[in-house]
N, C-alpha and C positions, 0 to 999 in steps of 0.2 A: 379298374377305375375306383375312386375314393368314394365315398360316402358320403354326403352334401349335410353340414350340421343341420339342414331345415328339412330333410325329408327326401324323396327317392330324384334321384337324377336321369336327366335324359343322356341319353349315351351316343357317336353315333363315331362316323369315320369321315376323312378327307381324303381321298387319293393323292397322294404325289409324286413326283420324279424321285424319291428316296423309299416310297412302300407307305402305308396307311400311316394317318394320325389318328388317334381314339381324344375325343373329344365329349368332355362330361360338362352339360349345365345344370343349373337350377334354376328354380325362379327368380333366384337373385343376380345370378352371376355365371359366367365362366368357371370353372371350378380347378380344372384339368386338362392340359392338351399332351399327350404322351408320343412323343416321338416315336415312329416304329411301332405304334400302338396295333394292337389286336385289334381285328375285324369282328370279331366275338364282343357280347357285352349283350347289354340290356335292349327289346323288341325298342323298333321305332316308337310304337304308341306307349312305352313306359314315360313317368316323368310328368309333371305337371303339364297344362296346356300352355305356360308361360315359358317352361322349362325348356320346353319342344321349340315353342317359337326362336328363343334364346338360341337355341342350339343351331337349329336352321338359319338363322341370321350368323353365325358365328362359320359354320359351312359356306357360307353365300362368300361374307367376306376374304375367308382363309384362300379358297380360289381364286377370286379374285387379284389376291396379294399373289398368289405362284402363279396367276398370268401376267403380273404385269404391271396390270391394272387399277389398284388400290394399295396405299400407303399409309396413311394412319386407319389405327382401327377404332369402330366405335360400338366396342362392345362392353358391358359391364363386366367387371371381376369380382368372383367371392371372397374374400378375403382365406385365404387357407391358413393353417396351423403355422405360425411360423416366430422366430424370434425378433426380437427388435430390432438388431444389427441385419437378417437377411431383409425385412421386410425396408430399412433404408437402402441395402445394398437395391433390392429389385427396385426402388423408386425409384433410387439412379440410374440405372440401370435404362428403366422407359423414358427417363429423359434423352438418351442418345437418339437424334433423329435416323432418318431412315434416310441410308447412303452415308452413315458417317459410322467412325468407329471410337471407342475410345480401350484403353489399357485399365489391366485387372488394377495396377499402379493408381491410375488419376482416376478410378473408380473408387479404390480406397482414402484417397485426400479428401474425395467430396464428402463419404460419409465419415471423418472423421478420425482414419485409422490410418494414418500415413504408412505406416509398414505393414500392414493388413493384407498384402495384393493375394496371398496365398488363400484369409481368410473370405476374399471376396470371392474367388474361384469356386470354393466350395459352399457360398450360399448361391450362387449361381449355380451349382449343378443342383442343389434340391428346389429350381426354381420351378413351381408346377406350372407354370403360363409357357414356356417355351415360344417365341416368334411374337407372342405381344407384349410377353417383357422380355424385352430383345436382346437376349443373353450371347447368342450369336455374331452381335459389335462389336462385344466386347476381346481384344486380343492380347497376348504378352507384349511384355515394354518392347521389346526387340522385332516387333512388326508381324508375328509369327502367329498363327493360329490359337496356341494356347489348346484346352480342351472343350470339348461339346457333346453333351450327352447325345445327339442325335448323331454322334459321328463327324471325323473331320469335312468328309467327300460334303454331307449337308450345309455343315459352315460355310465352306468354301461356296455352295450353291445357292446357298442363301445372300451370299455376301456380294457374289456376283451378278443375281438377281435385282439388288439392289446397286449397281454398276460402282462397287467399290473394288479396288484395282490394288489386288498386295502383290508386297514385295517379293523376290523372288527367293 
């Protein structure tokens, strides 16, 4: 897990039907959710008392979302390191509602780079929020999965969770 520009982060884990996420806040923000993340990391009690709570609400909700149960999420994000093309890429990105999907394609016309679909794929893999900037939506033009850092079997459970129905 990264390093939080404002001081130590709280660290923790989410079980899921794919194997742990490692989940980092701060006081501020969401920082990090790692796909496949490591069960190792920083004690419970590390991490501001904001940071803790942050992270606990960010747990609460992730569950929630893999039961079922919760749809938008209402968590704050830290801003991470990032350029100004991924950082509109992920904005658009959070705009695809939940159960809907859109193309690496009509991802790149929104932010501006009509033939971009390749460069949008690859700010989407270094996107650190995985499932709340919902990278996962997003598929190739041809209806197809495309790639996901979390693996395709998680897109697909992801996508199905959300009762989106691809092609064969």
């Amino acid at each position: 897990m990264k390093e939080s520009a404002n001081g130590q982060l709280a660290t923790g884990v989410v079980m899921t039907p794919w194997g742990p996420w490692g989940i980092a806040a701060s006081a501020r923000g969401i920082v990090q959710i790692e796909l496949g993340g490591s069960t190792d990391g920083a004690a419970p009690d590390q991490g501001s008392p904001a940071a803790r709570a942050l992270l606990a609400k960010a747990q609460e909700q992730l569950r929630a979302y893999l039961a079922g149960e919760r749809r938008p999420f209402d968590l704050p994000m830290e801003p991470a390191p990032a350029t100004d093309f991924q950082r509109r890429v992920w904005a658009a990105c959070a705009q695809v509602p939940y159960g809907a999907t859109a193309t690496y394609a009509e991802l790149a016309q929104t932010v501006g780079s009509p033939k971009g679909a390749r460069a949008v794929g690859q700010a989407l893999g270094a996107n650190p929020l995985p499932v709340l900037v919902p990278c996962h939506r997003i598929l190739a033009s041809d209806g197809t999965l495309g790639g996901y850092g979390g693996g395709l079997p998680m897109k697909r459970g992801l996508l199905a969770l959300e009762g989106v129905t691809l092609r064969a």
